[in-house]
C-alpha positions as CSV (number, residue, x, y, z in Angstrom):
1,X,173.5,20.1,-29.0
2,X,173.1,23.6,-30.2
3,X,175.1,26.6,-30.0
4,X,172.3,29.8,-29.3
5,X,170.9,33.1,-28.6
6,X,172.9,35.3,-30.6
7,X,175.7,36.4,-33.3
8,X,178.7,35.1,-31.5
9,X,177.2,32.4,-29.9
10,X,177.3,32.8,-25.5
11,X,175.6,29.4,-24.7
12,X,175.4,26.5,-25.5
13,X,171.8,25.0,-24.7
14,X,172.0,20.6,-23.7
15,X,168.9,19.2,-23.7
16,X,167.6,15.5,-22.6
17,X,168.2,14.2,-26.0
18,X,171.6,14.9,-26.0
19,X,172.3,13.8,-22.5
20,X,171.7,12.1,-19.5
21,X,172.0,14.5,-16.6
22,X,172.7,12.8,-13.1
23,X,170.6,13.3,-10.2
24,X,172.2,10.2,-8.6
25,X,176.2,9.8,-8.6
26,X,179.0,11.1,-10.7
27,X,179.6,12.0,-14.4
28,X,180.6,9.5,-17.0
29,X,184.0,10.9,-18.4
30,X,183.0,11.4,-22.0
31,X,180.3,13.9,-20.4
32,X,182.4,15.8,-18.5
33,X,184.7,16.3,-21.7
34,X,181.4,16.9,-23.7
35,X,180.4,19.4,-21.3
36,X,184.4,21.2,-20.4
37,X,184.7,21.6,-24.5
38,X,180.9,23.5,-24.9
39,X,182.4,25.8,-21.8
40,X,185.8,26.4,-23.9
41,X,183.9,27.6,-26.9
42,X,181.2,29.3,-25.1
43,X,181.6,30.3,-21.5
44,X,178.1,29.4,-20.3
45,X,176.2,26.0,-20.4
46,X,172.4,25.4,-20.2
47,X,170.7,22.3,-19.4
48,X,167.3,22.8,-20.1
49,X,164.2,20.5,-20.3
50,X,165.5,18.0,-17.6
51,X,163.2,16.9,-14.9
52,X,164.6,18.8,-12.0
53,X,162.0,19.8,-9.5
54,X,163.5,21.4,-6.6
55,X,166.8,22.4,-4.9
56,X,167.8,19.1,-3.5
57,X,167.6,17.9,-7.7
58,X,170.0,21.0,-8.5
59,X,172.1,19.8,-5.8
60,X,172.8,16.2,-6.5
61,X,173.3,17.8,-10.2
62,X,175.9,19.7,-9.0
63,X,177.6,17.2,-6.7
64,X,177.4,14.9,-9.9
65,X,179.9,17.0,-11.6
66,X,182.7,16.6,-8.7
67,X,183.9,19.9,-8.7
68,X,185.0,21.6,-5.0
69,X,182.7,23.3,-3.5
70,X,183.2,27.2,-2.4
71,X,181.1,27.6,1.0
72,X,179.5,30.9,0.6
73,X,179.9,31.5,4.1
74,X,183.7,31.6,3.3
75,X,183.5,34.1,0.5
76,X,183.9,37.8,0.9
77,X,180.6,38.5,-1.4
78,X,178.6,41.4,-0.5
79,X,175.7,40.0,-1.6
80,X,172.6,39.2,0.8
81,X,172.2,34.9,0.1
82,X,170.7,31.7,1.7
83,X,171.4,28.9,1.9
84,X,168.9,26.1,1.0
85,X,172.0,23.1,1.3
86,X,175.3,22.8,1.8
87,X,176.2,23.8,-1.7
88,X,173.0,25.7,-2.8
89,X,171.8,29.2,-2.1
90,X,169.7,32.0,-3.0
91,X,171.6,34.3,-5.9
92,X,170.6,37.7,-4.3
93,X,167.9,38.7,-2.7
94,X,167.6,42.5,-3.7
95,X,164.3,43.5,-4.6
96,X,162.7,43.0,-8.0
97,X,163.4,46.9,-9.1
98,X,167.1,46.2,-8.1
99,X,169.1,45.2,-11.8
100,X,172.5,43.4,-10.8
101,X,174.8,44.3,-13.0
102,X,177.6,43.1,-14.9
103,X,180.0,41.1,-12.8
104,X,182.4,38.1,-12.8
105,X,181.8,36.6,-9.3
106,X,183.9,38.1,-6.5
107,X,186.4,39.3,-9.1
108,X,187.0,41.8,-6.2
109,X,188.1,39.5,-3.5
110,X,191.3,36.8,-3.0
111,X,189.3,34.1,-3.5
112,X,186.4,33.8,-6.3
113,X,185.0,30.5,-7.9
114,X,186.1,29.4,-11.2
115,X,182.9,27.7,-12.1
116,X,179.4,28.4,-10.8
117,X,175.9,26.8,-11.0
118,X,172.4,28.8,-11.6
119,X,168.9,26.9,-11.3
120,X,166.0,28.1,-12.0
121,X,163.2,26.8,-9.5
122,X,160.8,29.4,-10.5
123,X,160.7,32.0,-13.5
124,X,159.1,35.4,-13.6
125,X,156.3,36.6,-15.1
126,X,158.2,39.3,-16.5
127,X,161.3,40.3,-16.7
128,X,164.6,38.7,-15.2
129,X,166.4,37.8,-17.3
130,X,170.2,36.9,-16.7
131,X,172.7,39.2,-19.2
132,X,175.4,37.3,-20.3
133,X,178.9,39.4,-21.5
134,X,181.9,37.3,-22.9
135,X,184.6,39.1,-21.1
136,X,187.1,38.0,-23.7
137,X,185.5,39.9,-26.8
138,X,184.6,42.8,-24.4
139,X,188.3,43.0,-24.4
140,X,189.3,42.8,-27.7
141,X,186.9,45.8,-28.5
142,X,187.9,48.0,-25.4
143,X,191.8,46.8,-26.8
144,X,191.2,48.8,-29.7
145,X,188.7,51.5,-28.3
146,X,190.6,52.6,-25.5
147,X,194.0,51.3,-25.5
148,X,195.6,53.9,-22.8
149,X,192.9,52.3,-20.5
150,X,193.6,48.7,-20.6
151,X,197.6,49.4,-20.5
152,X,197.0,51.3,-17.3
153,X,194.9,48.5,-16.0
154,X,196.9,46.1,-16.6
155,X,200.4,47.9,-15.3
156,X,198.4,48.7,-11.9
157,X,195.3,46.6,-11.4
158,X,192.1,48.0,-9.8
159,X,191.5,48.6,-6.3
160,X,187.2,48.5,-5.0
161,X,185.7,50.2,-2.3
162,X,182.2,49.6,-1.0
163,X,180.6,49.8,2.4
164,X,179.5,46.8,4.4
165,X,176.5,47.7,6.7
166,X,176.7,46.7,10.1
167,X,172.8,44.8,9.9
168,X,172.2,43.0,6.8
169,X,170.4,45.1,3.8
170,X,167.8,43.3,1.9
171,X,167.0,46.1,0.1
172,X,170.2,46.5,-1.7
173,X,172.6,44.0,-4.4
174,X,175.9,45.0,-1.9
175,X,174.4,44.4,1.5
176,X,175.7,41.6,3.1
177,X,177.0,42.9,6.6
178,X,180.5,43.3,7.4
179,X,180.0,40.3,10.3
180,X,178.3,37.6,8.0
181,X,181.3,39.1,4.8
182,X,184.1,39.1,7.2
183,X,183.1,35.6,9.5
184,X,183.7,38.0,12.7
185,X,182.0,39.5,15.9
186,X,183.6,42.2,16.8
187,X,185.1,45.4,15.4
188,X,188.8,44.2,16.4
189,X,188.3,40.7,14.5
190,X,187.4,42.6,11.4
191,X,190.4,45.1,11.5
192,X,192.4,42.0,12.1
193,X,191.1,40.5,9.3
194,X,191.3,43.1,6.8
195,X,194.5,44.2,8.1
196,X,196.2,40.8,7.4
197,X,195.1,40.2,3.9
198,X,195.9,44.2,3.1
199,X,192.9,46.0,2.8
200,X,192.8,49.3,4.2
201,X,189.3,50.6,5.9
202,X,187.8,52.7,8.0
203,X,184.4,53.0,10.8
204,X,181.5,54.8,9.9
205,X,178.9,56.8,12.4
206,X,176.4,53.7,12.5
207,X,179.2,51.2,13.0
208,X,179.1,50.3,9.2
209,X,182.6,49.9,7.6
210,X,184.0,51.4,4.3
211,X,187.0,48.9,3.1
212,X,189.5,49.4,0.2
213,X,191.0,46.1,-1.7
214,X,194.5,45.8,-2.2
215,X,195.6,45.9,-5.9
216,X,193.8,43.6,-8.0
217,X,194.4,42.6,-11.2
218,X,191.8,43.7,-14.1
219,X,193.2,41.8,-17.5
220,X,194.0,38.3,-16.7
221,X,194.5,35.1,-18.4
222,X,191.9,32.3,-18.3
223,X,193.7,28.7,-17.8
224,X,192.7,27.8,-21.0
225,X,195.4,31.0,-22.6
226,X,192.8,33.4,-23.3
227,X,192.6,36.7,-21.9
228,X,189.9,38.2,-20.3
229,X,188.7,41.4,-18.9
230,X,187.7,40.1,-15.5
231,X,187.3,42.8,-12.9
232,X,184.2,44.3,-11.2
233,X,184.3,47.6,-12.7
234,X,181.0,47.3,-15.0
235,X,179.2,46.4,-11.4
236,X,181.1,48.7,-8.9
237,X,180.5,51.9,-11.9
238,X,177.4,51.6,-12.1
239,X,175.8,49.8,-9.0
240,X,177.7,50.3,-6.0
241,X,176.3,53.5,-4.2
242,X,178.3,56.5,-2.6
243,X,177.0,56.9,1.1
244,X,177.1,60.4,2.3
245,X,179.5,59.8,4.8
246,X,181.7,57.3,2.4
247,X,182.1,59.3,-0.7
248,X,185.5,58.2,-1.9
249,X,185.5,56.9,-5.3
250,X,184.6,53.1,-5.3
251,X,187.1,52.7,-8.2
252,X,190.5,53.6,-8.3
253,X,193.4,52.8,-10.4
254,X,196.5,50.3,-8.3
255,X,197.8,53.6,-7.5
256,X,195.4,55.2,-5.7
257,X,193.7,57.6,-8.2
258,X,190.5,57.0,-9.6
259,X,189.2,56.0,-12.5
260,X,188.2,58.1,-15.0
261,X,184.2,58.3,-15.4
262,X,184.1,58.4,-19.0
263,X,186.6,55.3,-19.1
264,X,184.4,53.8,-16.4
265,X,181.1,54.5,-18.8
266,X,183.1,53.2,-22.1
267,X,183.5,49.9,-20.4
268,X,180.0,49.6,-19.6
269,X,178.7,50.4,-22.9
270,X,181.3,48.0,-24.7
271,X,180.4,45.5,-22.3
272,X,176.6,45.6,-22.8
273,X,177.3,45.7,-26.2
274,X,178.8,42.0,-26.0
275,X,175.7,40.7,-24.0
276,X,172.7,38.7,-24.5
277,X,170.3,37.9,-22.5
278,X,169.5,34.4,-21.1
279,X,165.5,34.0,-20.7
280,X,164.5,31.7,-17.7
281,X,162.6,29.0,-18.2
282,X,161.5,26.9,-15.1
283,X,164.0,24.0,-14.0
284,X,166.7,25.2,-16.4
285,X,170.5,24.9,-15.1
286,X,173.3,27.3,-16.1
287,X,177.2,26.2,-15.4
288,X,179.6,29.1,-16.1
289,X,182.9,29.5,-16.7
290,X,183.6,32.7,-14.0
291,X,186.6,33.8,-16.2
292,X,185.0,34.0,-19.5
293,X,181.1,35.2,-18.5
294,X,180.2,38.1,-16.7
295,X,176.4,38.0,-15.5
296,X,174.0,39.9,-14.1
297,X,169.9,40.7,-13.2
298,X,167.5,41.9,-15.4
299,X,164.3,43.9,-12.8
300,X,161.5,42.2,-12.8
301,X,157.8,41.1,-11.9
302,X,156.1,38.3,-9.9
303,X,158.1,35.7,-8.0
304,X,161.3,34.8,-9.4
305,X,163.4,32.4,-7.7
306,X,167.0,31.6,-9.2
307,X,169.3,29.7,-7.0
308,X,173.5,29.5,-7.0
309,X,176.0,26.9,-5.9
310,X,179.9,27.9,-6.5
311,X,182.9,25.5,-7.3
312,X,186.5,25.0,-7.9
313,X,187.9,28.0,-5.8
314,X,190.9,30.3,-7.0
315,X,192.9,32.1,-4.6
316,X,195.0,34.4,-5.8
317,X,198.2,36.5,-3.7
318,X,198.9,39.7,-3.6
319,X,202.6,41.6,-3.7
């Protein structure tokens, strides 16, 4: 087994003749603590020169590892998906142009998954690649960078706003409508909806909806002790677009004011600076620890196909 891909390490690549990945029941226990201890040191996982031909292979590798699985269907994502199973979907269908950036998964929302699965059922010609940031050493260097910044994030968390399109966007990495995000039919389902878990929000002229998070927090602690800058703001700063009738700032501080754009740029730039990109390979695997790893999309040409499956849901309250 060998650590790789840069100076720290990110991942840590498994191959066959380290291990026997199941496509057919569970885990042994030794492999799971082989497997848990590579995540604790690294954040990210790759299996890579295993014999897995198709999404119904990823998903029996997935279901071999036991973890819960987190329904997309249930998550408030904004991101356009499909499902190919019960546990596997498409990781974004935005077009090849698009790049995804930086992002733990649904660090925005209640609920987000701890761990998460990528498969690669078909590479691209160019291009594609998926940036990895450790979130933990982003921190550290945005600590001593800007230290004002972090204190105020972690005194008042972060609060997201994005738009949810009535009709599904293909053409965009945020346009899941506001039906398929929210699991409702009707405008008064929504407002219910929001209302009860304390987001604020407002209708747009083409019956899209503009929607405000409660509070959430932007420094938290990984269950393992270590901290870790796990928020949305590298994705929300630099990828989620103003509408003309929606221009409020998609990122504000707990209080209500927004973020500062140069604060909102320094973040970026530290956290690019901690990334390396993980190069595709047909019928590769990724596991990720969501606390630890940010990832994205690198653009790209010819057909790609990466696929996702999300596990071991966190739900987290808010005052």
């Amino acid at each position: 087994m060998t650590a790789a891909m840069a100076s720290p390490p990110h991942v840590a690549i498994i191959t066959p003749a380290d291990f026997t990945l199941a496509t057919r029941g569970g885990l042994q226990s030794e492999q799971r603590a082989q497997v848990e201890s590579l995540l604790d040191d690294h954040g990210f996982v790759l299996f890579r020169g295993f014999d897995i031909v198709d999404h119904h292979c990823f998903h029996q590798v997935v279901e071999s590892f036991d973890y819960p699985n987190f329904r997309y269907a249930d998550s408030f994502s904004n991101a356009v998906r499909t499902n190919r199973t019960e546990r596997v979907f498409t990781a974004n269908e935005a077009p090849p142009s698009v790049e995804i950036f930086l992002h733990h998964e649904m660090a925005q929302t209640l609920t987000f998954p701890s761990r998460l699965f990528f498969y690669c059922e078909q590479a691209a010609t160019t291009g594609g690649a998926t940036p990895i940031c450790r979130s933990d050493l982003a921190l550290t260097t945005l600590e001593d960078s800007s230290p004002s910044f972090i204190a105020r994030l972690r005194e008042q968390g972060v609060r997201y706003r994005n738009t949810m399109p009535a009709v599904a966007d293909q053409g965009s990495g945020q346009g899941r409508s506001w039906r398929d995000t929210l699991g409702v039919s009707t405008r008064n389902e929504a407002a219910e909806k929001l209302s009860a878990l304390g987001y604020t929000f407002h209708w747009l002229d083409d019956d899209a909806l503009s929607v405000q998070t409660p509070a959430l927090p932007a420094v938290v602690t990984a269950p393992d002790g270590i901290e870790v800058f796990f928020n949305q703001i590298v994705a929300a700063g630099a990828g989620w677009e103003k509408r003309s009738d929606d221009d409020a700032a998609r990122l504000c501080y707990g209080d209500g004011s927004p973020i500062e754009t140069d604060l909102i740029a320094a973040a970026m730039t530290v956290c690019y600076q901690h990334t390396v990109d993980l190069e595709w390979q047909t019928g590769d695997i990724a596991l990720l620890d969501n606390y630890k790893v940010m990832h994205g999309r690198r653009p790209f040409s010819g057909t790609r196909s990466v696929l996702a499956s999300l596990c071991s849901p966190v739900t987290r309250s808010v005052a």
